[in-house]
C-alpha positions as CSV (number, residue, x, y, z in Angstrom):
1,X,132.0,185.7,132.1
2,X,134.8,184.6,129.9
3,X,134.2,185.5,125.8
4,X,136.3,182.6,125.2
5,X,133.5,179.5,125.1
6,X,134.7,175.8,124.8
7,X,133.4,175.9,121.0
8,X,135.6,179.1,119.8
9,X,138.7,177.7,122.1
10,X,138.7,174.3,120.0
11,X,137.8,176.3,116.6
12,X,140.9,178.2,117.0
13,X,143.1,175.1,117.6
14,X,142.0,173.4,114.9
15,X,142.2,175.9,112.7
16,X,145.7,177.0,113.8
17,X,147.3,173.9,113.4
18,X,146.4,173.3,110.3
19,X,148.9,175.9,109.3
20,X,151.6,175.6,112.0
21,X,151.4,171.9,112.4
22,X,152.3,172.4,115.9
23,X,149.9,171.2,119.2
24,X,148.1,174.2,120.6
25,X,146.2,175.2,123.6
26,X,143.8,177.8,124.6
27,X,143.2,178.6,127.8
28,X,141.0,180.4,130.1
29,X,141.2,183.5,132.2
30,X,141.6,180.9,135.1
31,X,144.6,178.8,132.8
32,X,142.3,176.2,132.4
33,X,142.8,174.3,129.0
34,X,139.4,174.5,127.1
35,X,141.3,173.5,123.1
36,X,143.8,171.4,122.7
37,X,144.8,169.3,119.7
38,X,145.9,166.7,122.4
39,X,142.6,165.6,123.7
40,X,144.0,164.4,127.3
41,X,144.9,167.4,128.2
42,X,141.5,168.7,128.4
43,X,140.3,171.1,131.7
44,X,143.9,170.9,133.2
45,X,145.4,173.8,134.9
46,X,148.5,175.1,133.3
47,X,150.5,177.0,135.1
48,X,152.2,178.8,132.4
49,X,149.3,180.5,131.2
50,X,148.3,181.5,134.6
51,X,152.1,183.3,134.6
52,X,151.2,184.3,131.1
53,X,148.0,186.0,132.3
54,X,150.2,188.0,135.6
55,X,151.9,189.4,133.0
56,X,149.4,189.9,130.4
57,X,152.4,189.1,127.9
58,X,154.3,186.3,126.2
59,X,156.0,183.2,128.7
60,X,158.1,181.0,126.9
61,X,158.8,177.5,128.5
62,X,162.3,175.5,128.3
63,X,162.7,171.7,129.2
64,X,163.6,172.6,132.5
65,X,160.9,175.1,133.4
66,X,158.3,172.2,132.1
67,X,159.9,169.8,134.8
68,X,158.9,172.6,137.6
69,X,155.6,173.5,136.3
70,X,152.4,171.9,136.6
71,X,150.5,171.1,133.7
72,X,152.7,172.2,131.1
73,X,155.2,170.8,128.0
74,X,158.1,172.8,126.1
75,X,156.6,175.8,124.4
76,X,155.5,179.2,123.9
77,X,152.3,180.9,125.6
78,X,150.5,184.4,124.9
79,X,148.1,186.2,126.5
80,X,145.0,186.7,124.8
81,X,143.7,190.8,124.7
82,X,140.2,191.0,123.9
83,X,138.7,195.2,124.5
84,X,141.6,196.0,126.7
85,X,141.5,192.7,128.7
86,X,142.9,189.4,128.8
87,X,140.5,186.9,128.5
88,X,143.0,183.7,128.0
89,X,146.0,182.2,126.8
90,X,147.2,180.5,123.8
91,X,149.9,178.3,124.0
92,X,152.1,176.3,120.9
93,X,153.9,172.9,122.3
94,X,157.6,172.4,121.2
95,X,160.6,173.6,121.0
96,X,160.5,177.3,122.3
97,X,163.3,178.4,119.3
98,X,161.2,176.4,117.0
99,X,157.6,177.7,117.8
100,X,158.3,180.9,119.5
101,X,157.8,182.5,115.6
102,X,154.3,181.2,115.4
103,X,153.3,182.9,118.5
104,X,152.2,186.4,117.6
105,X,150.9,184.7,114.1
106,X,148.3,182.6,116.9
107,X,147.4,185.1,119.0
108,X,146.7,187.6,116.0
109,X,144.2,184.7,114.9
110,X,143.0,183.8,118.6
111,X,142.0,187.7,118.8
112,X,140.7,187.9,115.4
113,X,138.3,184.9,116.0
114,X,137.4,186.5,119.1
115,X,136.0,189.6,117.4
116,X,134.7,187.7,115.0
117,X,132.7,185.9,117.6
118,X,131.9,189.2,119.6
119,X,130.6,191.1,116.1
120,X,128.1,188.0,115.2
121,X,126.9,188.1,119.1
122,X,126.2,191.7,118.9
123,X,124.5,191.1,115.7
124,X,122.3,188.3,117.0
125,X,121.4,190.2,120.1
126,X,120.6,193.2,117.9
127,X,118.3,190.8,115.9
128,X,116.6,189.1,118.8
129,X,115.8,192.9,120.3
130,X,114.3,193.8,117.0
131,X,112.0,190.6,117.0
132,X,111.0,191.6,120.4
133,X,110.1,195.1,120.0
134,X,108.0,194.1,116.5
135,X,106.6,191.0,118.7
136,X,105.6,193.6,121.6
137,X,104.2,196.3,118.7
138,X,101.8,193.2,117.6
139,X,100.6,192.7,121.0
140,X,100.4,195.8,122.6
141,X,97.4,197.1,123.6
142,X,97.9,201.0,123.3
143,X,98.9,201.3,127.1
144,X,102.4,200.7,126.9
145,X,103.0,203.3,124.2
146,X,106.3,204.6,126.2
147,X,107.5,201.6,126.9
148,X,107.2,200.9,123.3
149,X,108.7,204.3,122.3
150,X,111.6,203.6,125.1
151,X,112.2,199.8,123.1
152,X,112.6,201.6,119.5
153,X,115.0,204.2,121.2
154,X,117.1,201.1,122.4
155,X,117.6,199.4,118.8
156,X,117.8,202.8,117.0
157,X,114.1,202.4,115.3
158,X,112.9,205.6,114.4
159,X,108.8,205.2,114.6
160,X,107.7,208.5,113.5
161,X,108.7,207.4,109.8
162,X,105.3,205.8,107.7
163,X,105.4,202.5,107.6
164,X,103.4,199.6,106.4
165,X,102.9,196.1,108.3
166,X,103.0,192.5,105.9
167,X,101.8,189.7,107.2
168,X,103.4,186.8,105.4
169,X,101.6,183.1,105.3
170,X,101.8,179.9,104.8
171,X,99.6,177.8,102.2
172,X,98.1,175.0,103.5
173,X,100.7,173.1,100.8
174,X,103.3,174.6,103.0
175,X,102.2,173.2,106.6
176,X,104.5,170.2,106.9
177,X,107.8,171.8,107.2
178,X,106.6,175.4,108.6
179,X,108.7,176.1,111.0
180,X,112.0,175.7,108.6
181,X,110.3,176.9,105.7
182,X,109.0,180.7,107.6
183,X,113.1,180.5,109.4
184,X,114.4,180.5,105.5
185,X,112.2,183.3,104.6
186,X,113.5,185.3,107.6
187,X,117.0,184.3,106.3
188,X,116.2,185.6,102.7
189,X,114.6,188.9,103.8
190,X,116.2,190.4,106.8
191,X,118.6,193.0,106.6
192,X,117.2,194.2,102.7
193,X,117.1,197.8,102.9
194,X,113.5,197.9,102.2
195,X,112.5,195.6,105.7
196,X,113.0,197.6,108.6
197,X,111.6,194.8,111.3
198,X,111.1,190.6,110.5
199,X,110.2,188.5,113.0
200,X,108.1,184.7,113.3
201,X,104.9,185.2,114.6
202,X,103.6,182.1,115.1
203,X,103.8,178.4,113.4
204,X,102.1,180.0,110.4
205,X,102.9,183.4,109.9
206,X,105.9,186.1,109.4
207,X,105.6,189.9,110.2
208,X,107.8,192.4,108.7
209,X,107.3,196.5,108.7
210,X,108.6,198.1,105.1
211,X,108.9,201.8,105.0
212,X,106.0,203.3,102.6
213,X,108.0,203.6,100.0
214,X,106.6,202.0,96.7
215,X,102.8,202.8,96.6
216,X,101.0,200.8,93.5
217,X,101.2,202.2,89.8
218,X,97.3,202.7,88.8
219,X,96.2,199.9,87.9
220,X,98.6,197.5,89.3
221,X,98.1,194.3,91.0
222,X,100.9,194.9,93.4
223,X,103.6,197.4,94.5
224,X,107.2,197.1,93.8
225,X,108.2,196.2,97.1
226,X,105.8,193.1,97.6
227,X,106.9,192.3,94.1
228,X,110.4,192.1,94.9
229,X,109.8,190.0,97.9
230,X,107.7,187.3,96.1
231,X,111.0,187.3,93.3
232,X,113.5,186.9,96.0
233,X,111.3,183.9,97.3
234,X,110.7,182.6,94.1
235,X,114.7,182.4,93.3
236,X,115.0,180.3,96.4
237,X,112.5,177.7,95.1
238,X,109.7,178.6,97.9
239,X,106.3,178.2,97.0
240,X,104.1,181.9,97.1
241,X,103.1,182.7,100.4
242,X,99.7,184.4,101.0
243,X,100.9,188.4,102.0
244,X,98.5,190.8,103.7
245,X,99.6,194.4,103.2
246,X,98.7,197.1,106.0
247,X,97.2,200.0,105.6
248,X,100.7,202.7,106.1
249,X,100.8,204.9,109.3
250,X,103.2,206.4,111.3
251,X,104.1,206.6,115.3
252,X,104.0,204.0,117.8
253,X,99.9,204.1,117.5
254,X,100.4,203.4,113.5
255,X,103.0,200.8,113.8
256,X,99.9,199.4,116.1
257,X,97.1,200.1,113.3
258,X,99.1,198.7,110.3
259,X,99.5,195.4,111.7
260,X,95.7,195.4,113.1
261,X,94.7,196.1,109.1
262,X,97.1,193.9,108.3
263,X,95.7,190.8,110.4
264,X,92.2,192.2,109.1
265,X,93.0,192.2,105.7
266,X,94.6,188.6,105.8
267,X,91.8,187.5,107.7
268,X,89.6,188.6,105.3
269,X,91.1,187.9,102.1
270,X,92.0,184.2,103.2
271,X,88.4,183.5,103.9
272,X,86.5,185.8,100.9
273,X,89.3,185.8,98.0
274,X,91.0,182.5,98.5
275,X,92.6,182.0,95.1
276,X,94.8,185.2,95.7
277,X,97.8,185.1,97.3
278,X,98.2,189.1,97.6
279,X,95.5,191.1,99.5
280,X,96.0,194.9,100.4
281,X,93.6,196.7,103.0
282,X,93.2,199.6,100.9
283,X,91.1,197.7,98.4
284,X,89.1,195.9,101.0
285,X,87.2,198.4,103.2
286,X,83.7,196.6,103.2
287,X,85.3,192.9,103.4
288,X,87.9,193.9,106.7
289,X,84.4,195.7,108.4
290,X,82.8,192.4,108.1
291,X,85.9,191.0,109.7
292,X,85.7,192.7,112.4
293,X,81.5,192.3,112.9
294,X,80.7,191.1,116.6
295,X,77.8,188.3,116.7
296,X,74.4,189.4,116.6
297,X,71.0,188.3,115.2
298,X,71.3,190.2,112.2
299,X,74.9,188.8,111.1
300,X,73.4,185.2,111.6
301,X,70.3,186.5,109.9
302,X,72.6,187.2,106.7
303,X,75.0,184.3,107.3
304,X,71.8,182.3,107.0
305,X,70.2,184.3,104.1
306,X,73.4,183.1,102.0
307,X,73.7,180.0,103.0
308,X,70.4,179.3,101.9
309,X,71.3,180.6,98.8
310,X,74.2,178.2,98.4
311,X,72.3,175.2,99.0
312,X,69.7,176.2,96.5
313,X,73.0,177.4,94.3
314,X,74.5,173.9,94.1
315,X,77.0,174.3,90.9
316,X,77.7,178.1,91.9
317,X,76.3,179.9,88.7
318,X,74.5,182.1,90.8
319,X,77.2,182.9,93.2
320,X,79.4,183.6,90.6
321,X,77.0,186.0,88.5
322,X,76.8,188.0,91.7
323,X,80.4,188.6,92.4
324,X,80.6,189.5,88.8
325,X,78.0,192.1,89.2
326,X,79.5,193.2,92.3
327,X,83.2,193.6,91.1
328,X,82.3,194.9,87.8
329,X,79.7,197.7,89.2
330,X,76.9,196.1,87.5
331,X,77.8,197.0,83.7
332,X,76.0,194.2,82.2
333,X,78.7,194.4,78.9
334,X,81.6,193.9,81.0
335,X,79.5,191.4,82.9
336,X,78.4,189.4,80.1
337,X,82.0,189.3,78.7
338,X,83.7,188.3,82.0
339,X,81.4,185.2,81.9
340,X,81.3,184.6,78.5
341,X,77.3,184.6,78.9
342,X,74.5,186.4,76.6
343,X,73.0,190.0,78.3
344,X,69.6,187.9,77.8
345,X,71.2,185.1,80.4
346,X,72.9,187.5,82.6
347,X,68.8,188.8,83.1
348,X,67.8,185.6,83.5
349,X,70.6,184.6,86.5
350,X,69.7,188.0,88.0
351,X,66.5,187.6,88.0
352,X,66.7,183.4,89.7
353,X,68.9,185.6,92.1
354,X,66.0,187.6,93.3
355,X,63.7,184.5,93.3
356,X,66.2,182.6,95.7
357,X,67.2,185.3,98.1
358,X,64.3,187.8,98.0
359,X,66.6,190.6,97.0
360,X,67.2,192.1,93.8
361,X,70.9,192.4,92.7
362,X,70.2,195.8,90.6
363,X,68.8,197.6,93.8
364,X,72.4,198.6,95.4
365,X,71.0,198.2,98.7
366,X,70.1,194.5,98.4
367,X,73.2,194.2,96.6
368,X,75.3,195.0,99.7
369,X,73.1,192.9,102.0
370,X,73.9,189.8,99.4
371,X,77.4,190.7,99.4
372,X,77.8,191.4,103.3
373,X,76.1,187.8,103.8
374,X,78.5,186.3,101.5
375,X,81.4,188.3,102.9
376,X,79.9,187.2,106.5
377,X,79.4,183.6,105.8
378,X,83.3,183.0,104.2
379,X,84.7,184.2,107.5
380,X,82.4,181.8,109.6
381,X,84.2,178.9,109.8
382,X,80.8,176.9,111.3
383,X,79.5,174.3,108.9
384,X,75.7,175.4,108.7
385,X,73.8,172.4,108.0
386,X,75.7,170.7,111.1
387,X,74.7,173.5,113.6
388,X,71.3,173.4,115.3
389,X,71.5,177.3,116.0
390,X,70.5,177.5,112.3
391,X,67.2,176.1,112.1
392,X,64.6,178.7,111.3
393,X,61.4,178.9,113.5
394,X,58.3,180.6,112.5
């Protein structure tokens, strides 16, 4: 298949003639004219490129060569070399003492363009392979470990190095324009030193793997590295995405088990944390295990337990208390302050707690059973006072 394409043929002509102010054509490996500036001449065989191509050289035309040829005018024609073969001709119509000068000028451009073209091709396939092997890590199953190991080989990944799988999002802000929005993030991060694999996922989501490179200060909301991806987002005007951070591993199996706590941990911190735009699996052991609970009686015993809870909660004073206590280990002064309540009302919510749900908040046991159902009930997407399934029997 010829590397000269319709597209680059005309690019080259136009281009060319804006300096040389000459007509060109560029031909194929069969002398077919695929550029001209002269529009007519368009898919004709020329017969001086074909000698052009025997000799894989220059063949100039006079006014009486033109008359014995087909397809051809006055002018000066040179094979094209592209990686040690020709793969067309480019010809300058005129006078052949005139134009003949032009003609190594031309075919120095033809080939560069040609190179050009060839270097962006290799890079796009090299991106599209890289997209496929992530796209294949995401799916796999654990079977096809070789195969996997046999793709990384192929695009010069190195799996054995520790890595961590991101999960970028959109907002629901974000939804009208996905598609074009997630293709500019790609633009913006690929190729950054510190993303080793980007790829679309789906209509919602981007995938990238970062080496494990930048673990979080004590203390810190986020690490360096998802920090610098939400500033080169934010200097392109693109509203925060929600980013689910992996759990880092290394090997085909890790590249596997980072995205899985990846997907858990966006899973999860969508549903339970939704104000947050940054969630990391590290700091949410209990809430990706209640991601990954399979249906049972007693999950639909606790997703009932809190809903009850919540209807009997209307304006979410309750709720809130209880996350409080949760997050802040139950130290009643940091409690208290978080709220901006009295110690003698944080008793009193504790206590309307215990009343509502039959388990007290102080006892760490009921404590996780509250925060389990609450956990459980955010990631079930059922409305409960429209599902029959719910109704309690004695």
């Amino acid at each position: 298949m010829s590397r000269l394409t319709n597209e680059l043929a005309q690019e080259i002509v136009t281009r060319t003639m804006q300096v040389i102010h000459y007509n060109v054509n560029v031909m194929d490996e069969r002398g077919r004219i695929i550029g001209s500036g002269d529009r007519s001449r368009l898919y004709q065989k020329h017969e001086g490129a074909l000698i052009a191509i025997e000799r894989k050289g220059r063949f100039e035309i006079d006014e009486e060569s033109a008359r014995k040829l087909q397809g051809v005018l006055p002018g000066t024609n040179l094979a094209i070399h592209f990686q040690g073969e020709v793969v067309g001709v480019i010809g300058i119509t005129g006078d052949p003492n005139e134009v003949t000068k032009y003609g190594e000028l031309v075919k120095m451009t033809a080939e560069m363009y040609l190179e050009q073209a060839d270097l962006l091709e290799k890079a796009q396939w090299d991106k599209r392979m890289k997209e496929d092997f992530l796209l294949s890590v995401i799916h796999a199953d654990g079977k096809d470990n070789a195969l996997l190991r046999l793709q990384a080989e192929r695009i010069g990944f190195h799996p054995d190095k520790a890595r961590v799988a991101c999960i970028l999002e959109l907002t629901g802000a974000q939804d009208a324009n996905s598609l074009s929005t997630l293709k500019q993030v790609v633009e913006i991060l690929e190729g950054r030193p510190a993303i080793d694999l980007i790829a679309i996922h789906n209509t919602r989501q981007i995938v990238l793997y970062k080496p494990h490179l930048h673990p979080r200060e004590p203390n810190a909301d986020i690490c360096e590295g998802i920090r610098h991806i939400r500033r080169l987002l934010e200097e392109k005007r693109i509203a925060p995405l929600r980013i689910a951070v992996g759990k880092a591993y290394s090997g085909i199996d890790g590249l596997i088990a980072s995205y899985r706590s990846a997907q858990d941990t966006m899973r999860a911190g969508r549903a339970i944390f939704p104000e947050q735009t940054v969630y990391y699996g590290e700091d949410m052991p209990n809430e990706t295990v209640a991601a990954n609970v399979t249906p049972s009686w007693v999950a639909e015993e606790l997703k009932r337990l809190w809903w009850r809870f919540a209807q009997e909660d209307k304006s979410g004073e309750l709720q809130q208390t209880l996350e409080a206590y949760y997050d802040e280990n139950g130290e009643q002064q940091r409690i208290s302050e978080r709220l901006s309540i009295h110690r003698n009302t944080l008793r009193y919510r504790l206590q309307r707690i215990h009343e509502a749900t039959g388990k007290d908040p102080k006892d760490f046991r009921d404590l996780y059973t509250l925060m389990t159902a609450r956990w459980l009930s955010a990631l079930d997407e059922r409305k409960p006072e429209s599902e029959g399934v719910w109704k309690e029997h004695a």
